[in-house]
N, C-alpha and C positions, 0 to 999 in steps of 0.2 A: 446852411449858409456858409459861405467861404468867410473867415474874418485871417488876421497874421498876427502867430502868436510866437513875441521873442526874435520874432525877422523871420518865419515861414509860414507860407499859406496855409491854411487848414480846413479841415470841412469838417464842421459840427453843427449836432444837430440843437444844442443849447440856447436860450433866448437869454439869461440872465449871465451876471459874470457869478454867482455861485454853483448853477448847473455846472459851466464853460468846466471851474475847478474840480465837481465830480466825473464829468465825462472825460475828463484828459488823467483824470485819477490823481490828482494833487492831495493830498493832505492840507488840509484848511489851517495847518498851525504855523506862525513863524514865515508868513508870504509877507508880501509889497507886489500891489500891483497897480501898473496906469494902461488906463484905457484911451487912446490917440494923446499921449505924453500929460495925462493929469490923472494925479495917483485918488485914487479909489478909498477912503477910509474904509477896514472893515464893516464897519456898521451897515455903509451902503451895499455891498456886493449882491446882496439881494431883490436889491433895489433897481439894480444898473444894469437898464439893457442894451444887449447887445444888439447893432444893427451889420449888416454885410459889409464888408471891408475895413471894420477896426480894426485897427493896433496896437495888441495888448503884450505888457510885459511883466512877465513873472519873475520875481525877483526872489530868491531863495537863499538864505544863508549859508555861506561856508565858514568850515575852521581854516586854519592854516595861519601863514606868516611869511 
């Protein structure tokens, strides 16, 4: 299924947003993610599926200043 992840089309074959984070190869520590702009609590990711054309954003920490 086509979904947009971060602002570019994708094609994965995942149905939940915790597959979506294995098949794109994320590390599951220290994320923020919204799915069509409503953030996702951990807890759910398992839970939350994904349908063709979401909008998911992965938000990942940096250091700096």
């Amino acid at each position: 299924m086509r979904v947009i992840v971060n602002g570019e089309q994708t094609e994965v074959q995942a149905s939940d947003l915790a597959a979506l984070l294995t098949e794109m190869e994320y590390e599951h520590t220290q994320l923020a993610i919204a799915v069509n702009y409503q953030v996702v609590p951990r807890a759910r990711w398992s839970d939350t599926a994904l349908k063709s054309g979401d909008q998911i954003e992965i938000i990942t920490p940096r250091q700096g200043g």
